[in-house]
PDB file of N, H, CA, C and O in Angstrom:
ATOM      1  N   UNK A   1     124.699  80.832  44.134  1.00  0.00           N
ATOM      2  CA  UNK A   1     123.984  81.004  45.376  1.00  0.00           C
ATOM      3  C   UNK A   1     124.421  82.334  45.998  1.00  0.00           C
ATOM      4  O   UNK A   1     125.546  82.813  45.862  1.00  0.00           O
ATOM      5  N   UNK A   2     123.279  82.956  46.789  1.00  0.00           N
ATOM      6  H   UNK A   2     122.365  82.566  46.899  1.00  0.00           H
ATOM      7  CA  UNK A   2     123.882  84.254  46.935  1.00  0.00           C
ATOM      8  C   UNK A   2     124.934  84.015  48.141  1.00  0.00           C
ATOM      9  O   UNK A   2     125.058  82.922  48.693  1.00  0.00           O
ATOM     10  N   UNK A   3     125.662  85.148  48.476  1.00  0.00           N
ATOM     11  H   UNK A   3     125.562  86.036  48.027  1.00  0.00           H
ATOM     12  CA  UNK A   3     126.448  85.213  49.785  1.00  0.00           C
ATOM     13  C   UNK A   3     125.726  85.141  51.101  1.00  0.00           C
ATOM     14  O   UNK A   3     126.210  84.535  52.058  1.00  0.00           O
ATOM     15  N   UNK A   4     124.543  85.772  51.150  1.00  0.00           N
ATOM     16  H   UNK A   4     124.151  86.264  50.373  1.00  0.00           H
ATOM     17  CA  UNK A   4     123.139  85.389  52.088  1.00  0.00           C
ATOM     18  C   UNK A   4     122.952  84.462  53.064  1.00  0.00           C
ATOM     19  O   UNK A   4     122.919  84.353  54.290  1.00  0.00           O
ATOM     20  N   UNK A   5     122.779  83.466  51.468  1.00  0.00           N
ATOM     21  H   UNK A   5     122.806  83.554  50.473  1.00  0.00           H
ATOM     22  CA  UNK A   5     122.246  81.915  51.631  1.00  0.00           C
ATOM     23  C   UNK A   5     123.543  81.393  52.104  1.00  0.00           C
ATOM     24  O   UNK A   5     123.777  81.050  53.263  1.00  0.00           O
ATOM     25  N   UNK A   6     124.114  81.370  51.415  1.00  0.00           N
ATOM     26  H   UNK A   6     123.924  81.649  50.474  1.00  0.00           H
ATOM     27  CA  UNK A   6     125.859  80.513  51.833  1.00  0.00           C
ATOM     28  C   UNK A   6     126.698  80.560  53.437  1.00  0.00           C
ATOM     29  O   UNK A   6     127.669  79.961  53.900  1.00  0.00           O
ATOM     30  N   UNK A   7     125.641  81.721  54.015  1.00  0.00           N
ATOM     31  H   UNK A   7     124.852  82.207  53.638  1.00  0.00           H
ATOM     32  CA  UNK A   7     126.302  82.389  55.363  1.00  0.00           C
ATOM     33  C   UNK A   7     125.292  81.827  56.407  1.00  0.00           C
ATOM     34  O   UNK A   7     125.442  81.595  57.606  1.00  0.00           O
ATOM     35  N   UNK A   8     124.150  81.670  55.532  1.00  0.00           N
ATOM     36  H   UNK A   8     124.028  81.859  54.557  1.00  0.00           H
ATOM     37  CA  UNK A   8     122.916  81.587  56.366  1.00  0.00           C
ATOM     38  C   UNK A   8     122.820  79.720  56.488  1.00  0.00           C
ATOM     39  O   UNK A   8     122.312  79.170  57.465  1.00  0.00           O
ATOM     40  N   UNK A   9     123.258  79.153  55.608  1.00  0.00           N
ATOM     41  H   UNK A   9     123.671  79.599  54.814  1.00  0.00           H
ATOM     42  CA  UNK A   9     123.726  77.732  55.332  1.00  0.00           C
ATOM     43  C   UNK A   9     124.733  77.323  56.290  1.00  0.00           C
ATOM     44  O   UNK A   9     124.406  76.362  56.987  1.00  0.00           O
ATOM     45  N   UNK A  10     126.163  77.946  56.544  1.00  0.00           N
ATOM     46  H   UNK A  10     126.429  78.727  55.978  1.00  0.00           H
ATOM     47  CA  UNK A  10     127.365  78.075  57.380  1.00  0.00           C
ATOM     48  C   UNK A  10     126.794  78.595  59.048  1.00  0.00           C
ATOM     49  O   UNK A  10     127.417  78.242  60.049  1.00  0.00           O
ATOM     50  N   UNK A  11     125.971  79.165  59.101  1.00  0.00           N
ATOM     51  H   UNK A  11     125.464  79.452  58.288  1.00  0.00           H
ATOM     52  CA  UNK A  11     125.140  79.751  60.358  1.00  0.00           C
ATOM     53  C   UNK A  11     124.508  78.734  60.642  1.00  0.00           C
ATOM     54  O   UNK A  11     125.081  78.271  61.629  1.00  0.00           O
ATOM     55  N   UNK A  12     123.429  77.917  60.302  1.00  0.00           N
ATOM     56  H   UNK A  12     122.964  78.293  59.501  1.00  0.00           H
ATOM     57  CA  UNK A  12     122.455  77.079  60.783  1.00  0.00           C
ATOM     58  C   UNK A  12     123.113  75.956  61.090  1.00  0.00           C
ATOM     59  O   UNK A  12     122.838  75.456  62.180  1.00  0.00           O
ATOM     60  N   UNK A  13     124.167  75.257  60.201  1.00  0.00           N
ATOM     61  H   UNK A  13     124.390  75.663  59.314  1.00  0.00           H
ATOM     62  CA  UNK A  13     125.637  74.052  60.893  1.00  0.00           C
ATOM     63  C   UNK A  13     126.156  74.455  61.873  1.00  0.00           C
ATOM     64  O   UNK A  13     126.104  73.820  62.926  1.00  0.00           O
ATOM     65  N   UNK A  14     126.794  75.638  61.751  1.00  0.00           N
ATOM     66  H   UNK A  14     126.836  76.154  60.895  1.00  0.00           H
ATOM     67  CA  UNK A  14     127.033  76.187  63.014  1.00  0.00           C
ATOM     68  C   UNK A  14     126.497  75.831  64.433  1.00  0.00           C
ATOM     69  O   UNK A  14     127.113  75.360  65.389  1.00  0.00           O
ATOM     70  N   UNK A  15     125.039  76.222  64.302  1.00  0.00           N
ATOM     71  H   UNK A  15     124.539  76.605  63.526  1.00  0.00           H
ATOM     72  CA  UNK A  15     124.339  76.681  65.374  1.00  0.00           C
ATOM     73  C   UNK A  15     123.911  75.178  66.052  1.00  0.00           C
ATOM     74  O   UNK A  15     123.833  74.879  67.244  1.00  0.00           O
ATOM     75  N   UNK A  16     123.682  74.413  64.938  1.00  0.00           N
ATOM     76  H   UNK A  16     123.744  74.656  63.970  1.00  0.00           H
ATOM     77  CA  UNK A  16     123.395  73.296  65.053  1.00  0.00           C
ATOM     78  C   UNK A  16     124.604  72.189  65.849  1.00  0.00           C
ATOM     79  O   UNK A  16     124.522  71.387  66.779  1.00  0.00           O
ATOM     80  N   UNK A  17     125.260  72.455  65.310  1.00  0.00           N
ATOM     81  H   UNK A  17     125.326  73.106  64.554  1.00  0.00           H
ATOM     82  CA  UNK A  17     126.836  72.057  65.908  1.00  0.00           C
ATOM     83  C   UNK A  17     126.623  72.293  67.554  1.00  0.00           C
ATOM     84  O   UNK A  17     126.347  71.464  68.421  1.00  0.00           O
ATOM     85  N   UNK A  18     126.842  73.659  67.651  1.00  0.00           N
ATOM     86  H   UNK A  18     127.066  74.333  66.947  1.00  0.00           H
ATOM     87  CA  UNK A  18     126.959  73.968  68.832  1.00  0.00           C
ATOM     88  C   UNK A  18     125.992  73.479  70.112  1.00  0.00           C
ATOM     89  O   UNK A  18     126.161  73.444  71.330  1.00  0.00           O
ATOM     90  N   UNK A  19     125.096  73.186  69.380  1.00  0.00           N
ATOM     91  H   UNK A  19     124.958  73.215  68.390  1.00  0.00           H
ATOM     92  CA  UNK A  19     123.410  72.865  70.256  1.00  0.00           C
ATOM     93  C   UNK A  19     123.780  71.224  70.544  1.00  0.00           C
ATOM     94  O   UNK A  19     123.231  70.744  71.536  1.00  0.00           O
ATOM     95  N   UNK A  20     124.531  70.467  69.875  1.00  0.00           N
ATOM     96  H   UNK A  20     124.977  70.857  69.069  1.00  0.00           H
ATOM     97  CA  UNK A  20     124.353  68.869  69.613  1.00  0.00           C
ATOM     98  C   UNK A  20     123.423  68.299  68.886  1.00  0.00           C
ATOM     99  O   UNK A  20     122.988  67.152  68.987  1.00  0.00           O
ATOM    100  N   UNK A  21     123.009  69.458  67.855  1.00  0.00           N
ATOM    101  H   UNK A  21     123.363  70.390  67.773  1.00  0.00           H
ATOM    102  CA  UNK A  21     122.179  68.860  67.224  1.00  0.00           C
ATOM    103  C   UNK A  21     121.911  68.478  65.787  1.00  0.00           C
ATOM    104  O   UNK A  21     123.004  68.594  65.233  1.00  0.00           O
ATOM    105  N   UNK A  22     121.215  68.169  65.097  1.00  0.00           N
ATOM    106  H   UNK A  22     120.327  68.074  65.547  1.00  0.00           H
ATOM    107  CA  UNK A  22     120.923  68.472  63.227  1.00  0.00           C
ATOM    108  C   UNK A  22     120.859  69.540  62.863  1.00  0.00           C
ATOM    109  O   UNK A  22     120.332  70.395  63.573  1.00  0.00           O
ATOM    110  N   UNK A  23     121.309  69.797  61.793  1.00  0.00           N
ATOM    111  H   UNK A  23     121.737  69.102  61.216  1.00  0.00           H
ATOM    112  CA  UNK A  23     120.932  71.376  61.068  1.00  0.00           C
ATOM    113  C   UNK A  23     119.477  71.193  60.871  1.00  0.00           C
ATOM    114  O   UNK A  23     118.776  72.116  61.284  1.00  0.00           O
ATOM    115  N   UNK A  24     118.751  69.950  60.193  1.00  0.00           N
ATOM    116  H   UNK A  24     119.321  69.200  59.857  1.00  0.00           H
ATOM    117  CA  UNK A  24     117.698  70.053  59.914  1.00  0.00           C
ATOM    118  C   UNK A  24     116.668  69.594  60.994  1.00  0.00           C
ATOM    119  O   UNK A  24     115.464  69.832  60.901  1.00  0.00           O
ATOM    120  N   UNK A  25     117.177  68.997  61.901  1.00  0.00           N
ATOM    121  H   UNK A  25     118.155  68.803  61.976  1.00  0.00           H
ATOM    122  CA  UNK A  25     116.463  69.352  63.307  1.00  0.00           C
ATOM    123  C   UNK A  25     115.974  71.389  63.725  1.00  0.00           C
ATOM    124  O   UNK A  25     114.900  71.922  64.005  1.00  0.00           O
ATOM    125  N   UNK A  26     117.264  71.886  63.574  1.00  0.00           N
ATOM    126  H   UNK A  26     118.136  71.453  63.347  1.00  0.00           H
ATOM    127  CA  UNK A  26     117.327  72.926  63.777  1.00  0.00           C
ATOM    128  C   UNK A  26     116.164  73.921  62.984  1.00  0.00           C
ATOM    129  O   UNK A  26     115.406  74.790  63.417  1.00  0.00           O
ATOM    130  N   UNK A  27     116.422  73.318  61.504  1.00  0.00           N
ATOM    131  H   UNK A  27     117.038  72.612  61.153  1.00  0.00           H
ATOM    132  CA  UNK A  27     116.100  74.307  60.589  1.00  0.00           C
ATOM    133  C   UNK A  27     114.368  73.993  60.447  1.00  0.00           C
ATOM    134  O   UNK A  27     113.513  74.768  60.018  1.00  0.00           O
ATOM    135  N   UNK A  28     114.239  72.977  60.819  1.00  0.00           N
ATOM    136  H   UNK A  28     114.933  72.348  61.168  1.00  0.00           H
ATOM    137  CA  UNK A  28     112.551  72.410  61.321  1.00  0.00           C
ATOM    138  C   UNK A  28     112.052  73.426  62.636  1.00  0.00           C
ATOM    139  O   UNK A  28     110.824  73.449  62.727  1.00  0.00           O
ATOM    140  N   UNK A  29     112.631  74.109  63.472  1.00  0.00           N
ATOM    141  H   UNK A  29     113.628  74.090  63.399  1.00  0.00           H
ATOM    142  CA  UNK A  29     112.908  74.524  65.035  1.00  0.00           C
ATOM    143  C   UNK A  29     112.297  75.653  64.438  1.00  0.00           C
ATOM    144  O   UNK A  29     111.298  76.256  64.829  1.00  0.00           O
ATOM    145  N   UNK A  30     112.992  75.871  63.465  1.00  0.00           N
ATOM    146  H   UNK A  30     113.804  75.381  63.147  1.00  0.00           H
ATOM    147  CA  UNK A  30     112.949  77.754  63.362  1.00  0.00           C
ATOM    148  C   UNK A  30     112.255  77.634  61.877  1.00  0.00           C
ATOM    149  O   UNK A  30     112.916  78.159  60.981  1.00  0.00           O
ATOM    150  N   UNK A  31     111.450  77.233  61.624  1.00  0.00           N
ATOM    151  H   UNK A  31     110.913  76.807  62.352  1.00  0.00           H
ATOM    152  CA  UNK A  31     110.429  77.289  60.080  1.00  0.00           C
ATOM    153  C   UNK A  31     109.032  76.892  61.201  1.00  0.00           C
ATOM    154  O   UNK A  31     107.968  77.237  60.688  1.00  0.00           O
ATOM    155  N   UNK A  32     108.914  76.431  62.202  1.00  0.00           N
ATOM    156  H   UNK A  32     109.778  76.151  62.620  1.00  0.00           H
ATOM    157  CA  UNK A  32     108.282  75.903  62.847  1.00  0.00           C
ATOM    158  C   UNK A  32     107.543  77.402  64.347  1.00  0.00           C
ATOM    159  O   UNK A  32     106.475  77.592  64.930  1.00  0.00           O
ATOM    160  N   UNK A  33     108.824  78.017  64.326  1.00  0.00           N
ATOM    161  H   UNK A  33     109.691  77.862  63.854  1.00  0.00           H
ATOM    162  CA  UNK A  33     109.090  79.183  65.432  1.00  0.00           C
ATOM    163  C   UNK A  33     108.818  80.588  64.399  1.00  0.00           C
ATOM    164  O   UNK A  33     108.758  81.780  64.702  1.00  0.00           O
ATOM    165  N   UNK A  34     108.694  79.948  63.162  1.00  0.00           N
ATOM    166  H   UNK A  34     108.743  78.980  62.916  1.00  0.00           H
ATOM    167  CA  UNK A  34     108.804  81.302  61.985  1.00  0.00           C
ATOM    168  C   UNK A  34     109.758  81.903  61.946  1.00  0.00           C
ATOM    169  O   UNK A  34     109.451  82.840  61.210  1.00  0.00           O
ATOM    170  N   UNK A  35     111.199  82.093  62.363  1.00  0.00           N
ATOM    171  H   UNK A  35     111.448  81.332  62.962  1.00  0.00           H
ATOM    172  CA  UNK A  35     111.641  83.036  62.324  1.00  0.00           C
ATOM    173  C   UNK A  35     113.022  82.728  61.126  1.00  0.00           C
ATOM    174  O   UNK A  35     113.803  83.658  60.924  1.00  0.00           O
ATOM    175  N   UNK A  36     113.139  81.964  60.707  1.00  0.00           N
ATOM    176  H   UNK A  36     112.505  81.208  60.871  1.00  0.00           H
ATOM    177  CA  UNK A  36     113.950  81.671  59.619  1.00  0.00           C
ATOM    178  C   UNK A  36     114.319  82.915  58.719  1.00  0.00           C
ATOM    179  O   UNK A  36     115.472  83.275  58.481  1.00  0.00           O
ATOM    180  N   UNK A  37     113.055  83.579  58.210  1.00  0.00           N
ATOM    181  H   UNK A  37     112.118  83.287  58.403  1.00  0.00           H
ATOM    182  CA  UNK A  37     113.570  84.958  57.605  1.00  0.00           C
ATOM    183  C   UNK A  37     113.912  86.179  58.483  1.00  0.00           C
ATOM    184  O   UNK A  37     114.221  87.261  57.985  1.00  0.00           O
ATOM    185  N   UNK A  38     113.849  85.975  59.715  1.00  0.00           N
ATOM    186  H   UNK A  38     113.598  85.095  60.120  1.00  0.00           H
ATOM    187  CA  UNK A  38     114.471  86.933  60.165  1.00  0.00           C
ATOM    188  C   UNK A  38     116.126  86.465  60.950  1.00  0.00           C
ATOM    189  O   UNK A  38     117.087  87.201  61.175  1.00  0.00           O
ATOM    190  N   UNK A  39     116.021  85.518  61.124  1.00  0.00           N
ATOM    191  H   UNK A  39     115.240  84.920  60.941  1.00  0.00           H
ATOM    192  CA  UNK A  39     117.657  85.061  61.102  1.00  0.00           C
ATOM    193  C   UNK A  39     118.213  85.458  60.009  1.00  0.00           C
ATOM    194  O   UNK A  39     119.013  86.386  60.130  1.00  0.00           O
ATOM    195  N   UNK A  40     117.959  84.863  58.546  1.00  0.00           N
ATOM    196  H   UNK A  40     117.310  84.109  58.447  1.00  0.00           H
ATOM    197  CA  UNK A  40     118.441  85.362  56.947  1.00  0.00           C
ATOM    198  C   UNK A  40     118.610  86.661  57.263  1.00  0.00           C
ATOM    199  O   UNK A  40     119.778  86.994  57.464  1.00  0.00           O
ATOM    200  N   UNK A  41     117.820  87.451  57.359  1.00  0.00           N
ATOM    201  H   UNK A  41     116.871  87.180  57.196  1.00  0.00           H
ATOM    202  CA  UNK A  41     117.964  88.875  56.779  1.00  0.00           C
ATOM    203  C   UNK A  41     118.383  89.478  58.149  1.00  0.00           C
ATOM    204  O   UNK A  41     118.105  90.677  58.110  1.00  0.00           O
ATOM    205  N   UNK A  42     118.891  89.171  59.244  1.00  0.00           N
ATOM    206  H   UNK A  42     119.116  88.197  59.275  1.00  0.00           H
ATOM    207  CA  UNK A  42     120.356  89.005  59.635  1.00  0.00           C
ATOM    208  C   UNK A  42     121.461  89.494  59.597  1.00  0.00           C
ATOM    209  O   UNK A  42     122.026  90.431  60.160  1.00  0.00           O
ATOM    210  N   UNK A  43     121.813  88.457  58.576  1.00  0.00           N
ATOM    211  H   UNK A  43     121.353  87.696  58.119  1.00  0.00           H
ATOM    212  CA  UNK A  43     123.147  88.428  57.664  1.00  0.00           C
ATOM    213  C   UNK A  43     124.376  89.488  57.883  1.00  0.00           C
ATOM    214  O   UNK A  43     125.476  89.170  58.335  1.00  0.00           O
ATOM    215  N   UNK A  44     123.924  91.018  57.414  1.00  0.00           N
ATOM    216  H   UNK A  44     123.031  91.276  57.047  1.00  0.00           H
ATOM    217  CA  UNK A  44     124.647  92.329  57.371  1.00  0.00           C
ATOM    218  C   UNK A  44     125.074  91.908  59.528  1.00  0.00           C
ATOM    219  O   UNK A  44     126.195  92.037  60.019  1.00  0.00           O
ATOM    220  N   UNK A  45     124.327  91.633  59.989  1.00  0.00           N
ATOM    221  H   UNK A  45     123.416  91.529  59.590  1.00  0.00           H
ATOM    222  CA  UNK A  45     125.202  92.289  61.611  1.00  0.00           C
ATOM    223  C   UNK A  45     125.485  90.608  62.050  1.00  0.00           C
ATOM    224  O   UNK A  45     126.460  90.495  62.793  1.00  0.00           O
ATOM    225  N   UNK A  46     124.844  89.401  61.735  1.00  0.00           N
ATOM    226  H   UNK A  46     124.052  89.492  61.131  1.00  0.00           H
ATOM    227  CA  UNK A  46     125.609  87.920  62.226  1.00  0.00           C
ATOM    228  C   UNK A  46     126.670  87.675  61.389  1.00  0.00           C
ATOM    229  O   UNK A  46     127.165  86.586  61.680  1.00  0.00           O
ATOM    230  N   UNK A  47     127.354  88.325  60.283  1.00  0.00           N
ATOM    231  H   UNK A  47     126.952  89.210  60.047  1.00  0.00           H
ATOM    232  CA  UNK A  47     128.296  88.054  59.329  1.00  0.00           C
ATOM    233  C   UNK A  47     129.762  88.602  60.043  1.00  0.00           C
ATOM    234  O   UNK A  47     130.870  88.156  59.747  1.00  0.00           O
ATOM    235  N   UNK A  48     129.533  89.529  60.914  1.00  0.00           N
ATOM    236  H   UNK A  48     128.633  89.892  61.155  1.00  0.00           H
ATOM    237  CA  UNK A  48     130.376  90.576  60.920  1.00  0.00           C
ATOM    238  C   UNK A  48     131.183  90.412  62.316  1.00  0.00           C
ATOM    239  O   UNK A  48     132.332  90.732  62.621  1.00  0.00           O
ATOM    240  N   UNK A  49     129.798  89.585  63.288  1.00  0.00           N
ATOM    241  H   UNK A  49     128.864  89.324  63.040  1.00  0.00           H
ATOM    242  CA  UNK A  49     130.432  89.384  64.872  1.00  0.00           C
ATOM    243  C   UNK A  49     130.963  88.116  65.092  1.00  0.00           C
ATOM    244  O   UNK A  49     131.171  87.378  64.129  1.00  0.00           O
ATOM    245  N   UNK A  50     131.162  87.832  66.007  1.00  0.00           N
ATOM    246  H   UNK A  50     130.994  88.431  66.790  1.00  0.00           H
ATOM    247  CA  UNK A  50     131.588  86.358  66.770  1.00  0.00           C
ATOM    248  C   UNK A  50     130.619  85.368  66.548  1.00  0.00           C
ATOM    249  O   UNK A  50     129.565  85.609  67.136  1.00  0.00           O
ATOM    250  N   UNK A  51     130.632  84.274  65.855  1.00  0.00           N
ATOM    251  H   UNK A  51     131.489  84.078  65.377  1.00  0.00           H
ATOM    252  CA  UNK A  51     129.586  83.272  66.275  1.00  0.00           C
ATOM    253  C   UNK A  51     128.736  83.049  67.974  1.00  0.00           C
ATOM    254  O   UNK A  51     127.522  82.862  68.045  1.00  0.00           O
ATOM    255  N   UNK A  52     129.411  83.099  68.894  1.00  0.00           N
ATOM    256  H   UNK A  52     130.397  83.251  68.836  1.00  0.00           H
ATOM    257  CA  UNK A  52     128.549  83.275  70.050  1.00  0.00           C
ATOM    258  C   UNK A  52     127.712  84.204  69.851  1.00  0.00           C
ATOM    259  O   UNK A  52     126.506  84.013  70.006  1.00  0.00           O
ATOM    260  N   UNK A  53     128.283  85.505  69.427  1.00  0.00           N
ATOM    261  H   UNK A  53     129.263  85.660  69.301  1.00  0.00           H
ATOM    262  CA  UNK A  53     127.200  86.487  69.371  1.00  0.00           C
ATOM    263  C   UNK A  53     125.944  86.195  69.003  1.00  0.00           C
ATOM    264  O   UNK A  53     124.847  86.253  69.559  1.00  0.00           O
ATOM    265  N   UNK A  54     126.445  85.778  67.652  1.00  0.00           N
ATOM    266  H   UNK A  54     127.336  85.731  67.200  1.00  0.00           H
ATOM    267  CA  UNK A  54     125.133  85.559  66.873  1.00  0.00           C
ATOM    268  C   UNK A  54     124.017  84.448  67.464  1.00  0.00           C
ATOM    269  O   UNK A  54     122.805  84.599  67.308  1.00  0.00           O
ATOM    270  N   UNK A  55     124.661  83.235  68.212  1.00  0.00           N
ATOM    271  H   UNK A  55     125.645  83.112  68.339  1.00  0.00           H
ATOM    272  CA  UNK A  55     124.245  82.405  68.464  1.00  0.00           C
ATOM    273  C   UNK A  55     122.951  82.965  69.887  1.00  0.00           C
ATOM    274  O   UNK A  55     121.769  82.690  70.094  1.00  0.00           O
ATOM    275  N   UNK A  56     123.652  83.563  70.370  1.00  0.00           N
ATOM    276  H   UNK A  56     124.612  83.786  70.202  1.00  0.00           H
ATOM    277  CA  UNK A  56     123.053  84.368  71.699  1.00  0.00           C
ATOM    278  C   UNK A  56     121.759  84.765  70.656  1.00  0.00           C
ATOM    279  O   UNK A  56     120.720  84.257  71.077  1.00  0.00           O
ATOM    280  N   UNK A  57     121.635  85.257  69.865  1.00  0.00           N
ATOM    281  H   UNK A  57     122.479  85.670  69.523  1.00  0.00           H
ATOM    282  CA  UNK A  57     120.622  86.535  69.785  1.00  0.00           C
ATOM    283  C   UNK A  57     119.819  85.706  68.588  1.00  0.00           C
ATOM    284  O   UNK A  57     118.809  86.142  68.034  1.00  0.00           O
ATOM    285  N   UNK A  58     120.604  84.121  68.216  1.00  0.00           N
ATOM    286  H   UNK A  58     121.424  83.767  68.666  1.00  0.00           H
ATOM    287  CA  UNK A  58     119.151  83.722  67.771  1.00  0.00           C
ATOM    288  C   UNK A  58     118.640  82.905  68.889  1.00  0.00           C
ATOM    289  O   UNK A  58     117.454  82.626  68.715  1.00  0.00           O
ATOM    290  N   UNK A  59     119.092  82.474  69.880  1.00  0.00           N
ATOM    291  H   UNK A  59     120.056  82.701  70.022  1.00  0.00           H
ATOM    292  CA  UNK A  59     117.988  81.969  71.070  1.00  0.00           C
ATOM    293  C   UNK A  59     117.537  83.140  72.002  1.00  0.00           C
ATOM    294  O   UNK A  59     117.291  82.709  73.128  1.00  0.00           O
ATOM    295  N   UNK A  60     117.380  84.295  71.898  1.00  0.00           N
ATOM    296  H   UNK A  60     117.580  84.645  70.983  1.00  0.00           H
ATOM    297  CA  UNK A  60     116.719  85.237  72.431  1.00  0.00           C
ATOM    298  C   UNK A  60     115.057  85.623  71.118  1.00  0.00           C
ATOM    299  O   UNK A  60     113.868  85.905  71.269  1.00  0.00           O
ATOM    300  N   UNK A  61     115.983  85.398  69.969  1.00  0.00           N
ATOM    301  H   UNK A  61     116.948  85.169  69.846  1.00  0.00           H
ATOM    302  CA  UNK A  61     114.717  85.538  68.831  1.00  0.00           C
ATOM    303  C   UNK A  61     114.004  84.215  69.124  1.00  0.00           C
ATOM    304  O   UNK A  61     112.786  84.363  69.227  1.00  0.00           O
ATOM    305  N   UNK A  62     114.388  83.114  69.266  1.00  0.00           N
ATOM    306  H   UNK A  62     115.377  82.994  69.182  1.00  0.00           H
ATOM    307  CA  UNK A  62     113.720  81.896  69.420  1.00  0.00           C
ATOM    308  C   UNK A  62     112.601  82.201  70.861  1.00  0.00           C
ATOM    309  O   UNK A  62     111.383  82.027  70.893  1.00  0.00           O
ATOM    310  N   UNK A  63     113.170  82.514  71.550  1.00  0.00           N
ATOM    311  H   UNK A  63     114.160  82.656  71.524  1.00  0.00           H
ATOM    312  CA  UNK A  63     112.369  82.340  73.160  1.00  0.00           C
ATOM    313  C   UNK A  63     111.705  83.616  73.214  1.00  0.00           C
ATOM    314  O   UNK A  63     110.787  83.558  74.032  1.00  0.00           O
ATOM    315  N   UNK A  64     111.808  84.794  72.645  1.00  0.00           N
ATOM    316  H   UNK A  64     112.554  84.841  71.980  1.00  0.00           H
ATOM    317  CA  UNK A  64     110.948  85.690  72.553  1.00  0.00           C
ATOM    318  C   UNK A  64     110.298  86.590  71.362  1.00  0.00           C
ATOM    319  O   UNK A  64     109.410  87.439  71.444  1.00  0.00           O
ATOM    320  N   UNK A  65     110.977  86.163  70.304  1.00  0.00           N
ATOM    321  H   UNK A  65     111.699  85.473  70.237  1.00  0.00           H
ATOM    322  CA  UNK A  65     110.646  86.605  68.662  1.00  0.00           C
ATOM    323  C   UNK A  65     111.324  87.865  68.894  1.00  0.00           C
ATOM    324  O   UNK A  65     110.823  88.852  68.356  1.00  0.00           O
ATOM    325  N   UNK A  66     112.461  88.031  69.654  1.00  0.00           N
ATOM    326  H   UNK A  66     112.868  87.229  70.090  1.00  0.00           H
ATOM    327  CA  UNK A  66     113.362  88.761  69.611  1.00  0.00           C
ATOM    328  C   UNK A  66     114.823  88.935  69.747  1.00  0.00           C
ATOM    329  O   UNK A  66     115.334  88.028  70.405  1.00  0.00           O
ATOM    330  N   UNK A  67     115.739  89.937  69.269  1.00  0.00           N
ATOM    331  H   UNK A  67     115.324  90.673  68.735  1.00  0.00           H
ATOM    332  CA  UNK A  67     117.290  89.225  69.961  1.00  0.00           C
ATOM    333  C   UNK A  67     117.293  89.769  70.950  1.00  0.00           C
ATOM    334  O   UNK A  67     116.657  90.760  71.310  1.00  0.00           O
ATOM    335  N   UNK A  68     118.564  88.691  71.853  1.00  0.00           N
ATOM    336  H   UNK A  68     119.080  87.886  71.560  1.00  0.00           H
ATOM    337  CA  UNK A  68     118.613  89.309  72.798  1.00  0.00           C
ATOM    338  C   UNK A  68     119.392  90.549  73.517  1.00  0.00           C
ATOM    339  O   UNK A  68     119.774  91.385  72.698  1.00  0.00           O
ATOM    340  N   UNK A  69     119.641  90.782  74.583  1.00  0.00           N
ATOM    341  H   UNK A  69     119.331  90.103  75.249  1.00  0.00           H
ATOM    342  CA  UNK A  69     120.037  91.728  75.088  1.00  0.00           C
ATOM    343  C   UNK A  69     121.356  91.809  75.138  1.00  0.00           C
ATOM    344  O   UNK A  69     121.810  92.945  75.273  1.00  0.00           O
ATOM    345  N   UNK A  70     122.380  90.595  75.040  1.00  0.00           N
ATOM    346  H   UNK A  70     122.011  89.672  74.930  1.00  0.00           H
ATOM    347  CA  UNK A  70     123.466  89.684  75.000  1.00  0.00           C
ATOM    348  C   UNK A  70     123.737  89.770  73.144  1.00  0.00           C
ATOM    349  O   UNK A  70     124.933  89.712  72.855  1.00  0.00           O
ATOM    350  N   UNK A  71     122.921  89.877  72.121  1.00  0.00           N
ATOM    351  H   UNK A  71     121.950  89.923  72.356  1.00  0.00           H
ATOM    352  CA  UNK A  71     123.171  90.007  70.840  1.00  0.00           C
ATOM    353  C   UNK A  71     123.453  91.376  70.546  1.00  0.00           C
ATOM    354  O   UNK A  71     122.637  92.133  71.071  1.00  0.00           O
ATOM    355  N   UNK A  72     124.336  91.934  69.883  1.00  0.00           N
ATOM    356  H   UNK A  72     124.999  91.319  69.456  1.00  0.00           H
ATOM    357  CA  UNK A  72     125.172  92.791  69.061  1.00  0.00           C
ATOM    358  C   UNK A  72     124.072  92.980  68.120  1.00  0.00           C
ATOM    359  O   UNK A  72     123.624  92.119  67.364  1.00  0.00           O
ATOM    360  N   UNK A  73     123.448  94.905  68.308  1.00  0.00           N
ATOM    361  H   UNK A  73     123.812  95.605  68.923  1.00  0.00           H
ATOM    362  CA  UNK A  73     122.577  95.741  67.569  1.00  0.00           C
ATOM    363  C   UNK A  73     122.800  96.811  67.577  1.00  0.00           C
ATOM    364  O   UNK A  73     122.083  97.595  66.955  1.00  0.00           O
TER     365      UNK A  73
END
């Protein structure tokens, strides 16, 4: 499996965690919101920061199909 997927797998528990929720609640959220491949491809700048970070700037992509202003770019 690539390193990608494995981060992007560890990211969505994560996120899910943090929310109180399912990963696959989650991962329904954002296949649903479309933005699943742009969380993935990601990876290079959510690998590198703080999980809050990352977490911030996928509910800014969620609520506006963008990150937010609060996410590390």
């Amino acid at each position: 499996m690539p390193k990608e997927m494995d981060f992007f797998i560890y990211l969505l528990e994560a996120y899910a965690q943090e929310k109180g929720r399912s990963a696959s609640e989650v991962l329904r959220e954002w296949e649903c919101l479309g933005v699943v491949q742009v969380i993935y491809d990601n990876y290079l700048m959510y690998h590198t920061e703080a999980l809050e970070n990352a977490f911030a700037d996928i509910d800014g992509i969620m609520k506006m199909g963008m990150p937010s202003a609060t996410g590390a770019r």
